[in-house]
C-alpha positions in Angstrom: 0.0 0.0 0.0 1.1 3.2 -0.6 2.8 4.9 2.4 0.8 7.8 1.9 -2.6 6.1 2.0 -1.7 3.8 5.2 -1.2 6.8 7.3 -4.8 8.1 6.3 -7.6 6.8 8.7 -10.0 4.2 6.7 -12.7 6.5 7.1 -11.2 8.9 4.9 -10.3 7.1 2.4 -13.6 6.0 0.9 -14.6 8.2 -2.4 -18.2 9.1 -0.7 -19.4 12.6 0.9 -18.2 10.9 4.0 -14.9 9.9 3.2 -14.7 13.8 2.0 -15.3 14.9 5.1 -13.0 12.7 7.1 -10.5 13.9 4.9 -10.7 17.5 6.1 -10.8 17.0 9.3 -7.8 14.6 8.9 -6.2 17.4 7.2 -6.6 19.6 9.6 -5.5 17.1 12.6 -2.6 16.7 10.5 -1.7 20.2 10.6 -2.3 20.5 14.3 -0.1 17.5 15.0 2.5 18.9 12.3 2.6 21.9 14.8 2.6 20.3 17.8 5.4 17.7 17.4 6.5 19.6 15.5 6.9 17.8 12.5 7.2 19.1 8.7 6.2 16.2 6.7 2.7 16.2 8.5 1.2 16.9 5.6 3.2 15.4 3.3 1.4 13.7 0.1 -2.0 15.4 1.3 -2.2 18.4 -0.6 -1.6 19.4 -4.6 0.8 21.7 -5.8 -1.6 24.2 -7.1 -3.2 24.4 -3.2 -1.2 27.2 -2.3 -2.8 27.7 1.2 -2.1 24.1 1.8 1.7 24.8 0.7 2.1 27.9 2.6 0.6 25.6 6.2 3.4 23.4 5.3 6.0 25.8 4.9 4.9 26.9 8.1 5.6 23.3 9.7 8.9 23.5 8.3 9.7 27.1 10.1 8.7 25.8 13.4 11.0 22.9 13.1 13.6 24.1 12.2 13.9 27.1 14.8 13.1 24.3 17.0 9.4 25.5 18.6 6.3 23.6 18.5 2.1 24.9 19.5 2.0 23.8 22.9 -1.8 22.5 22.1 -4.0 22.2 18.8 -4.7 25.6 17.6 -7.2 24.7 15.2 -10.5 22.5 16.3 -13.2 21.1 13.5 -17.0 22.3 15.0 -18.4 21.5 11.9 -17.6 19.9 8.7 -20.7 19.4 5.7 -20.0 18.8 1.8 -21.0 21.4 -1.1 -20.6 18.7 -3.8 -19.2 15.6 -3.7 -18.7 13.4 -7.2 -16.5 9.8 -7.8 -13.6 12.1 -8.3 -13.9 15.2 -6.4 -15.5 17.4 -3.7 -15.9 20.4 -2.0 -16.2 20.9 1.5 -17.0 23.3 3.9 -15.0 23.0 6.9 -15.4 25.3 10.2 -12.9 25.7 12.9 -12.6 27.8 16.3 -9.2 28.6 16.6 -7.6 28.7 19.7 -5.1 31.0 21.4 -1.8 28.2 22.2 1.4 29.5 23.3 4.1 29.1 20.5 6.8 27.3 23.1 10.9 27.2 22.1 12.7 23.7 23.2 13.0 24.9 26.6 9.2 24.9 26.6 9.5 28.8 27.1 6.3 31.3 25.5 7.4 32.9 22.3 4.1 34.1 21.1 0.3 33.3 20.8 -1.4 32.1 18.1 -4.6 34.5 17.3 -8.0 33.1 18.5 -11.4 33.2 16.8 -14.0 31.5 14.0 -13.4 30.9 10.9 -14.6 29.0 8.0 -12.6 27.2 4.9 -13.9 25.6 1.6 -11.5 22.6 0.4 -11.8 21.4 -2.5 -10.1 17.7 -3.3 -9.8 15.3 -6.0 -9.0 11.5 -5.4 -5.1 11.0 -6.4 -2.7 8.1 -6.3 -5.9 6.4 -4.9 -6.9 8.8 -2.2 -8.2 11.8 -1.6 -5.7 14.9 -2.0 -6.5 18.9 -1.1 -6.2 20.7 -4.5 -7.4 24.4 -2.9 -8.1 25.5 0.6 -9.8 28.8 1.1 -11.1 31.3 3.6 -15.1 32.5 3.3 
């Protein structure tokens, strides 16, 4: 199996509205654990080239590691997840989050920053690639 598929939950790997929207919030649990580990290949074979938001989150992992800080907690939490459109090949879903104010910690564990607070909503679109669903744009309403 490909290495990128095993690491996605089973529920998110199904072509159905469902499997859509287990993608998201995968996606976005990937991102929080990218930023809490921290770890720059969290999202890693999840996203498309031509998702620039998605690329500009992962560039984002790749600061915090390598100045060596971390999110002390998940910044972003899923409330609500519900599909615009879903086909055999693609979807569209709409994907709210409360974001949380986490401290941005060093290795010493020491507060550099917060993160900023507050709802917000994002609209991913995804096509199924290499066998599994992939992020092709992620955007703010």
């Amino acid at each position: 199996m490909d290495p990128v598929t095993a690491k996605i939950p089973k529920a998110a790997r199904a072509h159905t509205q469902e499997g859509a929207e287990a993608f998201a919030r995968y996606f976005i649990d990937s991102l929080n654990r990218g930023a809490t580990t921290p770890d720059a290949k969290a999202l890693t074979g999840l996203f498309a080239p031509s998702c620039k938001t998605c690329a500009a989150m992962n560039d984002s992992l790749r600061k915090l590691e390598s100045q060596g800080q971390r999110h002390a907690g998940p910044s972003l939490v899923v409330t609500r997840t519900s599909s615009l459109g879903t086909s055999a090949s693609s979807s569209q879903v709409l994907i709210d989050v409360q974001q949380k104010a986490v401290a941005v910690v060093n290795t010493q564990g020491a507060t550099l920053r917060k993160t900023a607070s507050g709802p917000g909503t994002f609209v991913m679109t995804m096509s199924i690639q290499s066998g599994h669903w992939v992020a092709t744009k992620l955007q703010t309403t």
